[in-house]
RODO-2510 file (C-alpha; in nm, 4 decimals, decimal comma):
residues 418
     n   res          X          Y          Z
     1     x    -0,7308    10,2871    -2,0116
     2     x    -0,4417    10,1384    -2,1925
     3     x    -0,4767     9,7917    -2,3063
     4     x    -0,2068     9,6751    -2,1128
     5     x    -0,3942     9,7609    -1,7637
     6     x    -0,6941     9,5195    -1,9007
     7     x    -0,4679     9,2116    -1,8733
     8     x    -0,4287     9,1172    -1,5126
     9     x    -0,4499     8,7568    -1,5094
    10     x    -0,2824     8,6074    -1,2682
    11     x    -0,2704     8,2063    -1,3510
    12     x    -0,0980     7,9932    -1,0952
    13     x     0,2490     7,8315    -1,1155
    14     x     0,1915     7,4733    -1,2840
    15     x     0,3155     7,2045    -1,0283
    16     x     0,5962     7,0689    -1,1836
    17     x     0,7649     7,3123    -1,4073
    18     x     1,0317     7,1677    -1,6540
    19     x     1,0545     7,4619    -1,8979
    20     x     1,0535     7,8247    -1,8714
    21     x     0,7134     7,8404    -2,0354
    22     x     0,5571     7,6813    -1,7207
    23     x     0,7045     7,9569    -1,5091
    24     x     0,6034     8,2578    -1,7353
    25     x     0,2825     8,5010    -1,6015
    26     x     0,0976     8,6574    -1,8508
    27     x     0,1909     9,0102    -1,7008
    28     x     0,1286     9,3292    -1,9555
    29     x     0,3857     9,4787    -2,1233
    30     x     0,4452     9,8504    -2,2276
    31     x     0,5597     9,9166    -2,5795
    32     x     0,8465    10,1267    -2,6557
    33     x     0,6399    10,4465    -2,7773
    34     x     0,4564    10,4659    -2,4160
    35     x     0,5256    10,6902    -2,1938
    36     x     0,6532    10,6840    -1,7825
    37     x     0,3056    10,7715    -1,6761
    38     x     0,1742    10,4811    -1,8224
    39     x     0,4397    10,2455    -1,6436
    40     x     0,3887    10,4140    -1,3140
    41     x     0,0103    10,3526    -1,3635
    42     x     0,0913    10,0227    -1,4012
    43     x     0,3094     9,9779    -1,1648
    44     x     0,0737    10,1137    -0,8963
    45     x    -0,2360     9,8989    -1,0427
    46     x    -0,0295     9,5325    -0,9958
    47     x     0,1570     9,5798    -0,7124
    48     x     0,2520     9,2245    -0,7332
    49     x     0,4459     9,3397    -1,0554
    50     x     0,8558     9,3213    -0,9940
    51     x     0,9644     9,3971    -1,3473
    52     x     0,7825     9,5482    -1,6450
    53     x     0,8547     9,4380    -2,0028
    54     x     0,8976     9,6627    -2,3223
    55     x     0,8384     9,5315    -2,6350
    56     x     0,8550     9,6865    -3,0110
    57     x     0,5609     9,5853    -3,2100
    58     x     0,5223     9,1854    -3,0102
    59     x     0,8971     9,1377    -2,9609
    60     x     1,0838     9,2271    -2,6443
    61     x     1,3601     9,4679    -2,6314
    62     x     1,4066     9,5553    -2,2377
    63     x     1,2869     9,4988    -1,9103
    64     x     1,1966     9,8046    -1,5837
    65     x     1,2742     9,7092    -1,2737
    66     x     1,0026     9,8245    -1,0063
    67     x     1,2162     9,9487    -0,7281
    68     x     1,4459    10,1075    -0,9607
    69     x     1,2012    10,2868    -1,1607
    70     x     0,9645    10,4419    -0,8605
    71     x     1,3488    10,5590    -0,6858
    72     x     1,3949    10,7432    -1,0079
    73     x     1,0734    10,8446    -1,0622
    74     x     1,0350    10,9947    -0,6438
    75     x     1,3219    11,2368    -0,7032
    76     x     1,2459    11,6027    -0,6912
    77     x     1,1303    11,7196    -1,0446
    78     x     1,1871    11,3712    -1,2265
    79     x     0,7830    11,3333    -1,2590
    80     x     0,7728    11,6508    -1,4451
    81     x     1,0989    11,5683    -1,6941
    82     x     0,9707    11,2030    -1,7273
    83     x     0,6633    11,1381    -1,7113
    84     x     0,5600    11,1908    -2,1482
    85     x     0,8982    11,0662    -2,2518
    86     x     0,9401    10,7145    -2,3789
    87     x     0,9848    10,4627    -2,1100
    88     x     1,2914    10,2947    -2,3036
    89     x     1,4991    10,5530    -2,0484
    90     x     1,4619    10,3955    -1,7352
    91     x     1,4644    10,0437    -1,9128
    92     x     1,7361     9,7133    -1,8782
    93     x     1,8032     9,6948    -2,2667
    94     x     2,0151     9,3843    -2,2113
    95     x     1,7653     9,1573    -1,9811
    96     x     1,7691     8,7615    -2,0078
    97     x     1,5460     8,6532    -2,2605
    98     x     1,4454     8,2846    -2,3233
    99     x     1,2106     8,0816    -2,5201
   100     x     0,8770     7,9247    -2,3475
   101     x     1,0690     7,6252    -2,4375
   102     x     1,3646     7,5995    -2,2791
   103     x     1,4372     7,3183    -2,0145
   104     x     1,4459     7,4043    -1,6348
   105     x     1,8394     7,3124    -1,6401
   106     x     1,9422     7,5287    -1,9378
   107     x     1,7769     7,8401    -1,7629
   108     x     1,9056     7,7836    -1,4389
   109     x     2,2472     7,7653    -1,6348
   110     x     2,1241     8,1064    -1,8381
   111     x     2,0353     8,2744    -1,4705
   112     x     2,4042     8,1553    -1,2933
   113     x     2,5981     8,3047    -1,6361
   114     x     2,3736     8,6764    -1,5965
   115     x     2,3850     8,7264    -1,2421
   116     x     2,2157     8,8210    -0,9680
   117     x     1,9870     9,0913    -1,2034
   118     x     1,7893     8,7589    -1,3422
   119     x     1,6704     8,6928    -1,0042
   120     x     1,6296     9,0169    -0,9206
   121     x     1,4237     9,1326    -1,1780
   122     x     1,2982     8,7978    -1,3630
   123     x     1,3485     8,7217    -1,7125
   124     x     1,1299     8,7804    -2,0113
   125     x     0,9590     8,4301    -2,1418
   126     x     0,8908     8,4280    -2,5886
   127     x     0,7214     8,1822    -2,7850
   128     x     0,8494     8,1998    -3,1370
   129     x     1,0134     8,5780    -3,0273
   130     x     0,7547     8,7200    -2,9477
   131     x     0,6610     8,8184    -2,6106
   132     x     0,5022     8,5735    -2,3740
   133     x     0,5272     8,6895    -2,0598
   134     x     0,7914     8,7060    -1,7368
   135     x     0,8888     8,4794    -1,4874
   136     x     0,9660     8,4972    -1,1402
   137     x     1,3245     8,4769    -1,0332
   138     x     1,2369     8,3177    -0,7125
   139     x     0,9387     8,1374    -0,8858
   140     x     1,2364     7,9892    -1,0686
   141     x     1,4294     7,9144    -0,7223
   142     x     1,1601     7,7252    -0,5905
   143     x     1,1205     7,4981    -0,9247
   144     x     1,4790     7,4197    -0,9015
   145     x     1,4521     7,2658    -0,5770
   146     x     1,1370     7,0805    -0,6261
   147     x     1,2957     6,9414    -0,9311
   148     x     1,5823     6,8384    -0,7187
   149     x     1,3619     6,7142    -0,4363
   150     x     1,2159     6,4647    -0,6906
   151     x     1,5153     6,3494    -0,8437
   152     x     1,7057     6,3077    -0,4590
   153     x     1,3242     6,1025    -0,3756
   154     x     1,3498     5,8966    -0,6938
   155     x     1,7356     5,7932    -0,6292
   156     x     1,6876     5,7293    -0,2336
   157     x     1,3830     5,4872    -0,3593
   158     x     1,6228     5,3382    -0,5972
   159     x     1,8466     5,2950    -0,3491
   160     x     1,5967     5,1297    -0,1107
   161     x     1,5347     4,8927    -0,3677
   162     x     1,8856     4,8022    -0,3811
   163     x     1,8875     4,7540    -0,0145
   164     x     1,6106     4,5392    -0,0715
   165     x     1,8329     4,3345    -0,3319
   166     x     2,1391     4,3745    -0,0929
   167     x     1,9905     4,1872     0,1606
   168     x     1,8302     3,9405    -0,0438
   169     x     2,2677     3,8254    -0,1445
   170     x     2,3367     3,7804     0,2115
   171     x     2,0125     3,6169     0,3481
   172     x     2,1197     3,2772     0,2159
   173     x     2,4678     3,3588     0,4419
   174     x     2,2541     3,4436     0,7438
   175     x     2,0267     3,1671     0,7028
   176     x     2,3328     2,8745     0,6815
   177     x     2,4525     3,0662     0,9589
   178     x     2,1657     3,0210     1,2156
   179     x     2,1331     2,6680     1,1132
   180     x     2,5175     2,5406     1,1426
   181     x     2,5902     2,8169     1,4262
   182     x     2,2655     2,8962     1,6465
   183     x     2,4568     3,0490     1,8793
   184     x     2,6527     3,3058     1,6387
   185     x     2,6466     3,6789     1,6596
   186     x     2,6499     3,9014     1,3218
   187     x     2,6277     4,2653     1,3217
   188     x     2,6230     4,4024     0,9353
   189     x     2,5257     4,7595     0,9493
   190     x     2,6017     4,9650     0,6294
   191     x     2,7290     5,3576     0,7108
   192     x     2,3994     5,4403     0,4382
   193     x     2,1040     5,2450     0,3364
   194     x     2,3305     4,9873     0,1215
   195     x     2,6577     4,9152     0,2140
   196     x     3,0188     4,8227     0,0877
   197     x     3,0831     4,5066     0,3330
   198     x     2,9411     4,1807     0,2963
   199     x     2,9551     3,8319     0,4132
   200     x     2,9184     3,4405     0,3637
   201     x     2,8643     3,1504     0,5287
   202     x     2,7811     2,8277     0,3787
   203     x     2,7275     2,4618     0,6320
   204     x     2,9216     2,1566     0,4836
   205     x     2,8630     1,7891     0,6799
   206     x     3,2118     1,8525     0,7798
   207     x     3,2698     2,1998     0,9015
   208     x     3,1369     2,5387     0,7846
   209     x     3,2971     2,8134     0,5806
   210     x     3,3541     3,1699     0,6758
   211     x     3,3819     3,5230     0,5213
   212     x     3,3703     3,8447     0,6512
   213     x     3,4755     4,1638     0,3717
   214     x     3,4819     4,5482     0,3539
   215     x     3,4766     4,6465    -0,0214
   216     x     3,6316     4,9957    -0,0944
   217     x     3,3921     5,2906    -0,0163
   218     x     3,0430     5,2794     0,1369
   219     x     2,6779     5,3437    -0,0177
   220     x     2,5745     5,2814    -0,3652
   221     x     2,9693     5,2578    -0,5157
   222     x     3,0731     5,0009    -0,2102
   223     x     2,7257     4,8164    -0,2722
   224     x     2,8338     4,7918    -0,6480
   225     x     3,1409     4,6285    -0,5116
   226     x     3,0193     4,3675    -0,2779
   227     x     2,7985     4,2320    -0,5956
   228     x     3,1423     4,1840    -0,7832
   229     x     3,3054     3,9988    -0,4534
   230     x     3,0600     3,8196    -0,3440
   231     x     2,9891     3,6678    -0,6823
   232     x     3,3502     3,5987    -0,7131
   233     x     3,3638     3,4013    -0,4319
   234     x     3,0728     3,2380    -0,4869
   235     x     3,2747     3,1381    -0,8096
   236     x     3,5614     3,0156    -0,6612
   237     x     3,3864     2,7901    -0,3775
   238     x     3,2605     2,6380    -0,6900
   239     x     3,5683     2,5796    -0,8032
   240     x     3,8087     2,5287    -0,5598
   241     x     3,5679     2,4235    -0,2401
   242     x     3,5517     2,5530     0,1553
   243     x     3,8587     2,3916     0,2837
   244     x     4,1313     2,6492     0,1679
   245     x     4,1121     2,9897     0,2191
   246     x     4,4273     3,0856     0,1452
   247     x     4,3466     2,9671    -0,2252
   248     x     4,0102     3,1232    -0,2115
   249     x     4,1678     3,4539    -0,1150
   250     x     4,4115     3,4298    -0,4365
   251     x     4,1138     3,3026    -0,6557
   252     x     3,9176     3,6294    -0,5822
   253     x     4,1963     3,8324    -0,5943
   254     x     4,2649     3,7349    -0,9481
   255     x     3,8835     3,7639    -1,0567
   256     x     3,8412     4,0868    -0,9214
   257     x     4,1745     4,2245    -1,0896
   258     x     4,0588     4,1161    -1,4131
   259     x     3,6953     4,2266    -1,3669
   260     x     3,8024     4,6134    -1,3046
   261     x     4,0587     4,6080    -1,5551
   262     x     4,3607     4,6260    -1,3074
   263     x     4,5691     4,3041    -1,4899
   264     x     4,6821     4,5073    -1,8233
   265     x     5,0225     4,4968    -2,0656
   266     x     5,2679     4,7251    -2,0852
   267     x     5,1561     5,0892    -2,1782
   268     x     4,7726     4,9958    -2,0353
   269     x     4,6615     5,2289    -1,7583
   270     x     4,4374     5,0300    -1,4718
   271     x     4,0259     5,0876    -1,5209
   272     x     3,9816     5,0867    -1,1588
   273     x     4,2230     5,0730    -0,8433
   274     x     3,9219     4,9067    -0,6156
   275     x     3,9308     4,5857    -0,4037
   276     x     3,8501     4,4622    -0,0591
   277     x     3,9720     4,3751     0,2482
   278     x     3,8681     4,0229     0,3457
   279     x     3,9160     3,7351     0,5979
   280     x     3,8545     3,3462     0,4897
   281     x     3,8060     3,0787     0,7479
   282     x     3,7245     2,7325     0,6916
   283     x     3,6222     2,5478     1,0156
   284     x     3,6836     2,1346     1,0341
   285     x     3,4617     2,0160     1,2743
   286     x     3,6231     1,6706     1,3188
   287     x     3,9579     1,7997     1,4022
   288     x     3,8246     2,1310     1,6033
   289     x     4,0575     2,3228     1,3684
   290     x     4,0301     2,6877     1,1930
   291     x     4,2196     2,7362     0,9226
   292     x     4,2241     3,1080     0,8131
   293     x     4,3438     3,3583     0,5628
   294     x     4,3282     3,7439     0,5953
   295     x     4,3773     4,0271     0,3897
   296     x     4,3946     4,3455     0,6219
   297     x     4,0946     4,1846     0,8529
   298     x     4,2298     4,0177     1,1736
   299     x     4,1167     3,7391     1,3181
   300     x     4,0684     3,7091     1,6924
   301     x     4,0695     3,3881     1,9456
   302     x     3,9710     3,3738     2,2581
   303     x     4,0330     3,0427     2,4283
   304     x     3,8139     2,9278     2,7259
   305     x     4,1319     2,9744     2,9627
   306     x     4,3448     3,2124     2,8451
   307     x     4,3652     3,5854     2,9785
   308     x     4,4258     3,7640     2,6613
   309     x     4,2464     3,7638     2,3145
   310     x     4,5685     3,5598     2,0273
   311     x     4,5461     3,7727     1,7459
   312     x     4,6189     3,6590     1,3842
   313     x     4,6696     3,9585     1,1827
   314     x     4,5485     4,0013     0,8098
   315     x     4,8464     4,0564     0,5606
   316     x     4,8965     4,4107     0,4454
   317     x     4,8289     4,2641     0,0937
   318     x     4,4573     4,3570    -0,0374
   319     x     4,2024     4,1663    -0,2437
   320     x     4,2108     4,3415    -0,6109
   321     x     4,3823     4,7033    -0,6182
   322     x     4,6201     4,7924    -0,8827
   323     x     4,9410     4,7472    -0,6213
   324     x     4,8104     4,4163    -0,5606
   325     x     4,9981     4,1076    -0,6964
   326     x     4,8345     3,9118    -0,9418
   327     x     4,9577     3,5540    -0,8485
   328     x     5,0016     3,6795    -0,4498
   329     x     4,9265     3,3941    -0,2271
   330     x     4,8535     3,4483     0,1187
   331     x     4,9467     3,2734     0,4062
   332     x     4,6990     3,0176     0,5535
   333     x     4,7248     2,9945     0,9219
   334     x     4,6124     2,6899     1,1148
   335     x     4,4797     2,7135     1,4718
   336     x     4,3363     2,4233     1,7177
   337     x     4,0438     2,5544     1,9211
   338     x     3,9551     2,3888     2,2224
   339     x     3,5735     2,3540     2,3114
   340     x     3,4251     2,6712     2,3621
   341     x     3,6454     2,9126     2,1876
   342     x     3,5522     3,2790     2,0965
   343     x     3,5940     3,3846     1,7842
   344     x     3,5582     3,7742     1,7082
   345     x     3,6145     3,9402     1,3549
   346     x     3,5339     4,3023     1,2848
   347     x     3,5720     4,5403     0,9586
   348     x     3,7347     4,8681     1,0169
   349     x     3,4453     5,0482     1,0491
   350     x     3,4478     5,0025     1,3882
   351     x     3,7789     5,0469     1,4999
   352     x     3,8632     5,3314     1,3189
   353     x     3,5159     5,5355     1,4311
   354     x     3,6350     5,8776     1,5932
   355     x     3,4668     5,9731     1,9246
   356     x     3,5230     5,9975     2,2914
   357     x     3,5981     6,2997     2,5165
   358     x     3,9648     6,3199     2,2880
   359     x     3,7756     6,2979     1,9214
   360     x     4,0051     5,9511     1,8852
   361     x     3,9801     5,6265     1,7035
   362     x     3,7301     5,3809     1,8522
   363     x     4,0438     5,1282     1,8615
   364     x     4,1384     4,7484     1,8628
   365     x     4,2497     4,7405     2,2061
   366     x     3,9162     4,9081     2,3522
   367     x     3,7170     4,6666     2,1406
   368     x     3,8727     4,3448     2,2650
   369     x     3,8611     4,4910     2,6196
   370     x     3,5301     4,5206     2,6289
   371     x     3,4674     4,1382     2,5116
   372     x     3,7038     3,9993     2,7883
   373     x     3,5239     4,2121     3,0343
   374     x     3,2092     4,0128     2,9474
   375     x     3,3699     3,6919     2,8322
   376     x     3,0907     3,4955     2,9728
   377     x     2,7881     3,6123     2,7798
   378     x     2,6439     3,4839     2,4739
   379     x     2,7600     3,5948     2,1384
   380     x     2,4438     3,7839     2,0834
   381     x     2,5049     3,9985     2,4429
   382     x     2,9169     4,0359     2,3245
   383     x     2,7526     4,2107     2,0291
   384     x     2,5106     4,4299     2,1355
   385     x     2,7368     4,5127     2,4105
   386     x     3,0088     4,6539     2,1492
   387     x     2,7288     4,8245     1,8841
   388     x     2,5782     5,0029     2,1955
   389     x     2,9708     5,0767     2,3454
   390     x     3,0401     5,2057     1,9554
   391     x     2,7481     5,4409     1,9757
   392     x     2,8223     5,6067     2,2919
   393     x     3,2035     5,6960     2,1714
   394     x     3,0325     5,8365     1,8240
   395     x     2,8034     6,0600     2,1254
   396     x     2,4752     5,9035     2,0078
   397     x     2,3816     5,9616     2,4196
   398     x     2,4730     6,3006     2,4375
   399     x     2,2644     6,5856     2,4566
   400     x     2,5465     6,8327     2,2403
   401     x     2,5451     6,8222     1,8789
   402     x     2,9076     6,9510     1,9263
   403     x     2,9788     6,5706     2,0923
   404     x     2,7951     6,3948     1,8436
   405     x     3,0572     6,2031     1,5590
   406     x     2,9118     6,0900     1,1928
   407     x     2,9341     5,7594     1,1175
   408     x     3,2770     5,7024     0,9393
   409     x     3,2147     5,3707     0,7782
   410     x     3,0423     5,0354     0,7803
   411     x     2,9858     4,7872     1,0139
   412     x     3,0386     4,4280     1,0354
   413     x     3,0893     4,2230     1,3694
   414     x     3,0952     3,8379     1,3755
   415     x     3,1306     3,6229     1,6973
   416     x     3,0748     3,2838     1,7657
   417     x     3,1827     2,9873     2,0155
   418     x     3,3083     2,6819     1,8651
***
C-alpha cells in the first residue's frame, strides 16, 4: 500500500479557529510521479476526501478535485489511457495556497479574490512551504461566522453595558422628577438598547427645570451624543441657572458647536454636522408660570377648560449643526397655567412612526387627539394610552408580518399636571 493510504487521521476542527492552520486536516497527498490509479484508490478509501493534493518532494504544486477527477476518470476508455500516467494531468496547477499561519480575515480575503474554486475544492494549508495539509472550504464558512457571532456577542454586551451607564445619566433626572412631580408621566424608550434622546429634570425651592432632547441618530452614535448634551447642559445650569431657557438653549448650542468642531475660520471644513433637537422649560411655582424655549420640539398646553391642546412650536433653528448660528438666540416664550394644566412634550420618534392601514406617519394631530379623548386620566394612563396607541399603528397586534412597521426612531413622552 502506498504510504499515503496509511495516513487517515481525521482530527477534529479546533473550536475557535483564527488561522488557517487550525482549519487544515492532515489528509495524504500524492506526489507528482504517482500515478491515476493511486488517486482513484485513494479517492475510493476516504470518501470524505473533496480534493487531493500533489506535492513535489514536500512542497505543493496542485490540487484534484474529487468530482472532477472520477467524471474524467468514468468515461469510456479513460481508465485504460490514464490510469499509469502521472496524476499532474487531471490536476488544478494554480490552487490557493496559504501558510498554517495566516489569520482567519486574510484567508477569507484570499478565498473572495480566487473564487468560487476555493470553496469548492478547499485550499492547500503549508508550514514553512511545505505541505501541511487542506482545509475545508465550508469548514472555513462556518469559522467565519462563528468568528463573527463572537465579535456581534462581544459588541451587543458592550453595548448593554452602555445601557447600563445610559441609564445611570438619567436616573438622577427621573429621581428629581418623582420627588418634585409625583404625578408626572415619562416614556424614554430608545429605537435599540441605548438611545440618542435624553432628558433632565432638576427640583429648585422655587420651581423645577425641564428638558426633553433627541440627539441626531439612534443606538451607539446617538448614545455618544446624548453624553456630549447632557453634559453640556449640565454645564450651563452651572453657569447660568434654571430660570432661562432661552439662554440655556444658546449656551449648549455654543458648547456643542465647539465640541464637534463645527465653529472653524475661513478655509476650515466642519468635524461633524451633529446636534439635537431640544425643548427647555423652567417652571416658577410662585407665579404658576412656564417659561419655555424650543428647538424643533413643541411644547403642548392643555388648560383645564379649554377644548383644544395651544401649541408653542420649537424654532426651525437646531442645537449644534454646522447651519446652525453660533450666537443664535432663541425665543423664550412665557405662558400662565392655571391649576391643573396638561403639559405634553414628545420627540419625533413618535410622530413621525409609519403605520396604519395607509403605511402613514403616526402624526401630531392623532397624538393630541388621543390625549383630549382621555383628558381626565392621570399622566401615567395619558401615557400608556399613547405607547400602546403607537404600537398598534407600527402593527405590533397584527397577526401579518406584511402589517408589521420597524421602529423608525426613539421615544420620549413627558406629561405632567401643574
Amino acid at each position: 500500500m502506498h504510504p499515503a493510504l496509511a495516513q487517515f487521521r481525521r482530527p477534529g476542527v479546533p473550536q475557535s479557529p483564527r488561522c488557517a492552520g487550525d482549519l487544515s486536516q492532515e489528509v495524504p497527498a500524492v506526489d507528482s510521479a504517482d500515478s491515476n490509479s493511486l488517486v482513484m484508490e485513494i479517492f475510493y478509501s476516504r470518501r470524505d476526501m473533496v480534493s487531493l493534493a500533489v506535492i513535489e518532494g514536500d512542497r505543493p504544486i496542485g490540487l484534484i478535485n474529487r468530482d472532477i477527477f472520477l467524471s474524467q476518470m468514468s468515461k469510456p476508455f479513460h481508465r485504460e489511457l490514464y490510469d499509469k500516467k502521472s496524476c499532474i494531468a487531471f490536476m488544478d496547477k494554480e490552487p490557493l495556497i496559504v501558510d498554517a499561519d495566516m489569520t482567519l480575515e486574510a484567508l477569507t480575503f484570499k478565498t473572495v479574490e480566487v473564487g468560487e474554486k476555493a470553496l469548492v475544492d478547499g485550499f492547500i494549508v503549508t508550514k514553512e512551504g511545505r505541505f501541511a495539509g487542506i482545509g475545508n472550504g465550508l469548514q472555513l464558512l462556518g469559522a467565519v461566522a462563528e468568528m463573527q457571532a463572537e465579535r456581534n456577542r462581544q459588541v451587543m454586551q458592550s453595548i448593554e453595558y452602555a445601557s447600563v451607564i445610559q441609564q445611570a445619566m438619567l436616573r438622577a433626572s427621573r429621581d428629581a422628577l418623582a420627588e418634585k412631580l409625583p404625578g408626572a408621566a415619562l416614556l424614554w424608550e430608545p429605537r435599540d438598547v441605548v438611545g440618542g434622546d435624553f432628558y433632565h429634570f432638576a427640583a429648585f425651592a422655587d420651581g423645577w427645570f425641564g428638558a426633553v432632547a433627541d440627539c441626531t441618530g439612534h443606538g451607539v452614535p446617538g448614545a455618544f451624543m446624548t453624553l456630549l448634551a447632557s453634559a453640556s447642559l449640565t454645564q450651563a445650569l452651572e453657569q447660568l441657572g434654571p430660570r432661562d431657557p432661552s439662554a440655556l438653549l444658546a449656551a449648549v448650542n455654543r458648547n456643542v458647536k465647539g465640541l464637534l468642531g463645527q465653529v472653524h475660520g475661513a478655509g476650515e471644513s466642519p468635524q461633524s454636522n451633529d446636534g439635537l433637537d431640544a425643548a427647555f422649560f423652567w417652571f416658577d411655582s410662585a407665579k404658576q408660570q412656564l417659561h419655555f424655549a424650543g428647538a424643533r420640539i413643541a411644547l403642548h398646553v392643555l388648560r383645564p377648560e379649554a377644548e383644544h391642546f395651544e401649541t408653542v412650536a420649537g424654532e426651525r433653528m437646531g442645537v449644534g449643526y454646522v447651519d446652525s448660528l453660533a450666537d443664535h438666540e432663541w425665543a423664550l416664550h412665557t405662558i400662565d397655567l392655571p391649576a391643573g394644566s396638561l403639559l405634553f412634550i414628545s420627540t419625533d420618534g413618535l410622530i413621525d412612526q409609519i403605520g396604519g392601514p395607509k403605511k402613514i406617519a403616526f402624526g401630531k394631530r392623532r397624538a393630541l387627539d388621543l390625549i383630549l379623548e382621555r383628558r381626565a386620566q392621570a399622566p401615567a394612563f395619558l401615557c400608556d394610552a399613547l405607547r400602546e396607541a403607537l404600537v398598534a399603528w407600527q402593527g405590533g397586534q397584527s397577526d401579518k408580518e406584511a402589517d408589521k412597521q420597524s421602529r423608525r426612531d426613539d421615544v420620549t413622552l413627558f406629561f405632567t399636571r401643574v
